[in-house]
C-alpha positions in Angstrom: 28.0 42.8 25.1 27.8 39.6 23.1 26.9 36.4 25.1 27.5 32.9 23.9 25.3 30.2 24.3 27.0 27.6 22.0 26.6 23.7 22.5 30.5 23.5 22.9 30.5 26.1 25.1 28.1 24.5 27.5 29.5 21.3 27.0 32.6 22.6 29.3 30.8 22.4 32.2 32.0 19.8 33.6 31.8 18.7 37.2 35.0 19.6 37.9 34.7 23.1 35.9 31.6 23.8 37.9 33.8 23.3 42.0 36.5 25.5 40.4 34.1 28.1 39.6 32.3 27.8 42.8 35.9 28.3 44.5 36.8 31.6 43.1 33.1 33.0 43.1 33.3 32.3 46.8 36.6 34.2 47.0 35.9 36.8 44.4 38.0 36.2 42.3 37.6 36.7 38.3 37.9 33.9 36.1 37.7 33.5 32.6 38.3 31.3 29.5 41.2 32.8 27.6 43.5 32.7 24.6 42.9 29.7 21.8 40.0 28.4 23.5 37.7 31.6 23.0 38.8 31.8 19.4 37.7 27.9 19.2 34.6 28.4 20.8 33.9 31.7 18.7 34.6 29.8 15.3 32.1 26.7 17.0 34.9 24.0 17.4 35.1 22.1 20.7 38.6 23.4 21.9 41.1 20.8 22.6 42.2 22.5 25.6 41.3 25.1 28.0 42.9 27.7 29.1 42.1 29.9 32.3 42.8 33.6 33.6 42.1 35.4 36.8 43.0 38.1 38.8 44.0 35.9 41.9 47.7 35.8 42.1 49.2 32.5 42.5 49.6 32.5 45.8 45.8 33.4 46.7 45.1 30.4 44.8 47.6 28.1 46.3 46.4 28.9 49.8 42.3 28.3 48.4 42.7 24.8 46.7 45.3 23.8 49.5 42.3 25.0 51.8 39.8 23.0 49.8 41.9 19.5 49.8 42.8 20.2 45.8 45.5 18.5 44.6 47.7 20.8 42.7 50.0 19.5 39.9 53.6 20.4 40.5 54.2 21.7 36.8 56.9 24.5 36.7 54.7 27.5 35.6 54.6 28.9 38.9 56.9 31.0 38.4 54.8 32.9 35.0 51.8 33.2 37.2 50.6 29.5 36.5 49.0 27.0 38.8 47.7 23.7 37.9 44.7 22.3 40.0 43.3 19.0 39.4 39.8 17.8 40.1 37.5 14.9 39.1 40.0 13.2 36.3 40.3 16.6 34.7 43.7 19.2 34.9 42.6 22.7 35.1 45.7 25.4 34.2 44.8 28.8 35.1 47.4 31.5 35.3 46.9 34.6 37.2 46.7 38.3 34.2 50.5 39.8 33.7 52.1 42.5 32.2 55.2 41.8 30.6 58.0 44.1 32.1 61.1 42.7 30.6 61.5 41.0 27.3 64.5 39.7 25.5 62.8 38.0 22.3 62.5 34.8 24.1 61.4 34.8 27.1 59.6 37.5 29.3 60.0 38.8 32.7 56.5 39.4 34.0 54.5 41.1 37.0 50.9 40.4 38.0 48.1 42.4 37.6 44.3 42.6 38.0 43.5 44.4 34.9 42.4 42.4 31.7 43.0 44.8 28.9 46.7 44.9 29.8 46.6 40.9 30.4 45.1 41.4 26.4 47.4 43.6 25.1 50.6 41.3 25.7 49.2 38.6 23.3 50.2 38.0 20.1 47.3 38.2 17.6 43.9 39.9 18.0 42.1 36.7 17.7 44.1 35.2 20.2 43.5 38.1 23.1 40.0 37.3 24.1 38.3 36.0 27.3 35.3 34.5 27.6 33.6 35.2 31.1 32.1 31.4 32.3 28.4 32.9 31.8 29.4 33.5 28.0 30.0 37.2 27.8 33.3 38.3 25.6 35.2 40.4 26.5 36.9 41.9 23.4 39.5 44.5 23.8 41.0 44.4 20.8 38.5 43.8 18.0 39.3 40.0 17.9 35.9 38.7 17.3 35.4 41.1 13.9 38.9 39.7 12.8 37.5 36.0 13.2 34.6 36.6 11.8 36.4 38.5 8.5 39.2 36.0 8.6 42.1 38.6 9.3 45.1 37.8 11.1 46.7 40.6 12.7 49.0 41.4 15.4 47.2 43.3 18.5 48.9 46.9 18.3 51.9 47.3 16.5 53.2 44.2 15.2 56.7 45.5 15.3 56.8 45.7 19.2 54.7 42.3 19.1 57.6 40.8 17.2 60.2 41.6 19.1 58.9 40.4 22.3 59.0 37.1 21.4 60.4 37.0 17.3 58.5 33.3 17.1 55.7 35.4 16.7 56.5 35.7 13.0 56.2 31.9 12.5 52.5 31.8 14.7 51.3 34.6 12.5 51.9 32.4 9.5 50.5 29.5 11.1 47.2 31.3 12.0 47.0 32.4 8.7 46.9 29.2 7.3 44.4 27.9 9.7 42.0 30.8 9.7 42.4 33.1 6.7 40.5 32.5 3.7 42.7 32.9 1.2 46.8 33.7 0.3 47.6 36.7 -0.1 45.7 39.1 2.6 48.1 40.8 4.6 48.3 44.1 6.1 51.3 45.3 3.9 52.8 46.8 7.5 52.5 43.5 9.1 55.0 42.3 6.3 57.2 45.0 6.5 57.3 44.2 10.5 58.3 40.4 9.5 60.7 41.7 7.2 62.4 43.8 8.9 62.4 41.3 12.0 63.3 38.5 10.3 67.2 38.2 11.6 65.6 37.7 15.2 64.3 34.2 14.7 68.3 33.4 14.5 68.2 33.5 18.5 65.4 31.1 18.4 65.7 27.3 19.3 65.2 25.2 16.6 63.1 22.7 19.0 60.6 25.8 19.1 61.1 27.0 15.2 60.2 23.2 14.4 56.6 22.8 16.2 55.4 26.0 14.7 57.2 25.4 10.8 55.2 21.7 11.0 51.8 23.3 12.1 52.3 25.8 9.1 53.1 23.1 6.9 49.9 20.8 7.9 47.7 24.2 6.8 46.4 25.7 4.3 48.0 28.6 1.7 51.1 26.3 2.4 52.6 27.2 -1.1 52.2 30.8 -0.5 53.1 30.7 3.3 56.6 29.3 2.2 56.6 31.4 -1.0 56.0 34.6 1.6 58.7 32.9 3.8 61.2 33.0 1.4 60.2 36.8 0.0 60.7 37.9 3.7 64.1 36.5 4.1 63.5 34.5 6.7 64.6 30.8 5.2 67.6 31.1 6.3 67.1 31.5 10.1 65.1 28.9 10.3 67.3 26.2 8.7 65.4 25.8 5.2 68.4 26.1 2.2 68.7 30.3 0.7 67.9 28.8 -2.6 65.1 26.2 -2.2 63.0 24.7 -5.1 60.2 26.8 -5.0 58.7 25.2 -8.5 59.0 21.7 -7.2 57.7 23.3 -3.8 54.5 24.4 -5.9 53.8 21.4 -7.7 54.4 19.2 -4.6 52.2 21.0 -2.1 49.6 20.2 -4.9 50.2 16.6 -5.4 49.5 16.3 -1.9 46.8 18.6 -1.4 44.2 15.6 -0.5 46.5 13.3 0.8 47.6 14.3 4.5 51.5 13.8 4.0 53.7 14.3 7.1 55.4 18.1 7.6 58.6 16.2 6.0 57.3 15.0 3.0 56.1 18.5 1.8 59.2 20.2 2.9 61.2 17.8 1.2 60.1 19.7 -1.9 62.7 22.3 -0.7 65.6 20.6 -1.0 68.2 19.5 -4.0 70.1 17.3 -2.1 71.2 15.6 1.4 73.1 18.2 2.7 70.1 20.6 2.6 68.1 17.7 5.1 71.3 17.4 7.1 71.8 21.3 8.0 67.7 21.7 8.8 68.8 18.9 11.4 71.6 20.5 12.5 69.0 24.0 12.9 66.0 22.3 14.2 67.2 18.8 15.6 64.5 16.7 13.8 63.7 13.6 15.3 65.5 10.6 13.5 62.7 9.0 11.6 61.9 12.2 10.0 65.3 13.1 8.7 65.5 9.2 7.7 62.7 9.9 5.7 63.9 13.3 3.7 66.9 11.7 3.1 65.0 8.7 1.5 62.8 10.9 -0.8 66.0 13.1 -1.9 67.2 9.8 -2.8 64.2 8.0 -4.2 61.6 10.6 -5.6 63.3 10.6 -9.4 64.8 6.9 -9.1 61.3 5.1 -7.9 59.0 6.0 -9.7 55.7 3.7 -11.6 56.3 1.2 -13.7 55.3 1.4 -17.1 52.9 -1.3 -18.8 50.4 -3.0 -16.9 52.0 -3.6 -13.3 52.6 0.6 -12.4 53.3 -0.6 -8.5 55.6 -3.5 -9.5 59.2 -0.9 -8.5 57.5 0.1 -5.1 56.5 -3.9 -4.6 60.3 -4.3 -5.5 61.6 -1.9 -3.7 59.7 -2.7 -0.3 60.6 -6.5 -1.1 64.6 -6.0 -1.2 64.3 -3.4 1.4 66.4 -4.6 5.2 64.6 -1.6 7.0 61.9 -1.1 9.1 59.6 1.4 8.2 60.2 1.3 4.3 56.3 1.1 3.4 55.7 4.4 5.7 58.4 5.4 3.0 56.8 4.4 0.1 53.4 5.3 1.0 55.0 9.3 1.7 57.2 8.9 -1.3 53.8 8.2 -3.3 51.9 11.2 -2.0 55.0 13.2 -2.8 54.8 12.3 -6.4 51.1 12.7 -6.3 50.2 9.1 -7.3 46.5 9.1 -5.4 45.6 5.6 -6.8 48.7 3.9 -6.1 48.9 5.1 -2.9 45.2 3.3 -2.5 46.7 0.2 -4.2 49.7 0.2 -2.3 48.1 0.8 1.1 45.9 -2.2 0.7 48.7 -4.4 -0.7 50.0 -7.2 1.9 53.5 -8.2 1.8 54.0 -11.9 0.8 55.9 -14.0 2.3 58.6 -15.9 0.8 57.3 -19.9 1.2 60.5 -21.2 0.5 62.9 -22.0 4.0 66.5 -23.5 4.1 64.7 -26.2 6.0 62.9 -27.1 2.5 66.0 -27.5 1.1 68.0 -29.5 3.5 65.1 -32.4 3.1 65.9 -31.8 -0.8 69.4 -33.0 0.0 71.1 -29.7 0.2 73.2 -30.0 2.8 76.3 -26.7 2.7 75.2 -23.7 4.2 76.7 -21.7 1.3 74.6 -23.9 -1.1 71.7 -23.1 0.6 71.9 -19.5 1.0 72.8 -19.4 -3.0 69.6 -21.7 -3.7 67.5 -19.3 -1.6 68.8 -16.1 -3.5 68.0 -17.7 -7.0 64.9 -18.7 -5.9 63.9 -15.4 -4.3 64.8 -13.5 -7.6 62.3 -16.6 -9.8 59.7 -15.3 -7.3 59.9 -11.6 -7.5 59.7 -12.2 -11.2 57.0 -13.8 -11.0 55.1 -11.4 -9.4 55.5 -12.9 -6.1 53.1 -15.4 -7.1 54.7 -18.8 -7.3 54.2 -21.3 -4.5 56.4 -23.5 -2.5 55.8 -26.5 -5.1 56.4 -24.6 -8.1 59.7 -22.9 -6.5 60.8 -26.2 -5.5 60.4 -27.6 -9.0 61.7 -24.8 -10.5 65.3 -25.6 -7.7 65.0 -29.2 -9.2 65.8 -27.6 -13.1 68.4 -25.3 -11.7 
């Protein structure tokens, strides 16, 4: 059996890892590193975080952290076998091995159990159904670790029966492609023809759900062929993307961006021909506000704003920003940029400060203006002198410039 030793895996040890240990040796009861974290550790990233398994049932381990003074964190995944333990600063979540005995495509009904290849066999991908015992042997029921290692992605068993467990499984299997596979186009031809054919099942899905994994797929790699792929396998329109997206723009847009971390929205955005297509993804996924503002921004803007030519290329984003009334316009600008794939102006216009207009009504009053009205049409006029100027003429020179007027 393998054994790891790595740095990051040692590096768990933490105080607090080392009581809850001590507690379950003491007790005999199992407990091992499971899921995401064991495929981190494999691949030698630190995991972000850690998840447990054992074969105590959540009640045995209620009654031994109550006995030991542990504070438990009242987090509702009691009821899946899940109890939440905290020690020295640090939240420990380890949830006792199930077998699913019900399942509906969302959710499951499960039963406990004390046997680890059944745990296994209920998760979704091969190199997700590992444990790592806490003296670094794998335990490996499914061939997960040769899957990492060769950069497959595949569903443990048959993906079909996977799939319909829980049908988000079809988006995660795209995610983990892009984040692990090496490149597009390496699928077990079943596996498709399992997505395919469950496609219609992601329409029971909540779009809260659909949207976590659709912007982790999104962030990742083989993007272009991930939505390509989506699109082939009729799924789009479960998941609240239009049936006839832009899949040239799409293409092109995914490699302006490549190199220059857009948000989820801005790539997606590619998608779409017009407003209604950002307004129905809300309606499917309920998007938080500031990212429908901004696909409705660059439906609007990404053929109107565009560089200037001649020798001031920024001058209609500097514009733009300058006559803009919103907050958040230069988060905008700067996605509306990376969208159009304009790297150097996207340096230039992240290191541009705004200006500020030196001009007041107050100046004007001492100039003897004295009607409101008057004022605010002086100010207008003036502001326009100083956008075309670049935004470069001071208070005297605006002031002399009123004087002519």
């Amino acid at each position: 059996a393998m054994r790891l030793q790595a740095p990051q895996f040692q590096a768990l040890f933490t105080p607090g890892l080392r009581s809850v240990a001590e507690l379950f040796e003491k007790k005999n009861h199992e407990l091992r590193i499971a899921g995401g974290a064991v495929r981190d550790l494999l691949s030698g990233v630190t995991p972000q975080d850690v998840d447990f398994a054992t074969t105590a049932t959540p009640a045995e381990m209620k009654e031994m952290f109550t006995a030991a003074g542990v504070r438990l964190i009242n987090n509702k995944g009691e009821k899946h076998g899940t109890i939440t333990a905290r020690l020295q600063e640090e939240n420990f979540e380890i949830t006792t091995l199930r077998i699913d005995v019900v399942t509906d495509g969302r959710h499951a009904q499960v039963e406990f159990t004390t046997d680890w290849h059944k745990d296994a066999e209920r998760r979704d991908l091969t190199v997700n159904s590992m444990f790592l015992g806490l003296d670094g042997t794998l335990y490996d029921f499914f061939n997960g670790y040769e899957d990492l290692k060769s950069k497959k992605i595949r569903f443990v068993g048959k993906a079909s029966e996977r799939i319909q467990e829980d049908y988000l499984r079809i988006l995660r299997y795209f995610r983990f492609y892009g984040r692990i596979a090496e490149k597009p186009g390496d699928h077990e031809p079943t596996t498709l023809q399992a997505i395919k054919e469950n496609a219609k099942g992601l329409a029971g899905i909540s779009g809260e759900r659909i949207w976590v994994e659709l912007k982790k797929i999104l962030l990742g790699n083989h993007v272009n062929h991930l939505v390509q792929l989506i699109y082939e396998l009729d799924i789009a329109q479960y998941i609240g993307l239009p049936p006839d997206g832009n899949l040239e723009e799409f293409a092109r847009v995914t490699k302006n961006t490549q190199n220059l971390s857009p948000k989820p929205m801005t790539v997606l955005t590619a998608l779409f021909k017009g407003k209604e297509d950002v307004t129905n993804l809300d309606l499917r996924l309920k998007i938080s506000k500031e990212e429908k503002n901004l696909g409705l921004f660059l439906v609007k803007q990404r053929q109107e704003l565009t560089k200037g030519e001649g020798p001031e290329p920024l001058r209609p984003y500097q514009d733009f920003l300058m006559d803009s009334r919103e907050a958040n316009t230069n988060s905008k600008i700067f996605e509306l940029l990376k969208y159009q794939g304009e790297e150097q102006l996207l340096k230039e216009m992240q290191e541009w400060t705004v200006p500020t207009f030196p001009v007041s009504g107050h100046d004007l009053r001492k100039m003897g203006v004295t009607s409101g009205k008057d004022i605010g049409a002086a100010l207008q006029q003036l502001r326009e002198e100083w956008k075309r100027s670049g935004y470069h003429m001071d208070k005297e020179e605006l002031l002399s410039c009123l004087k002519k007027l």
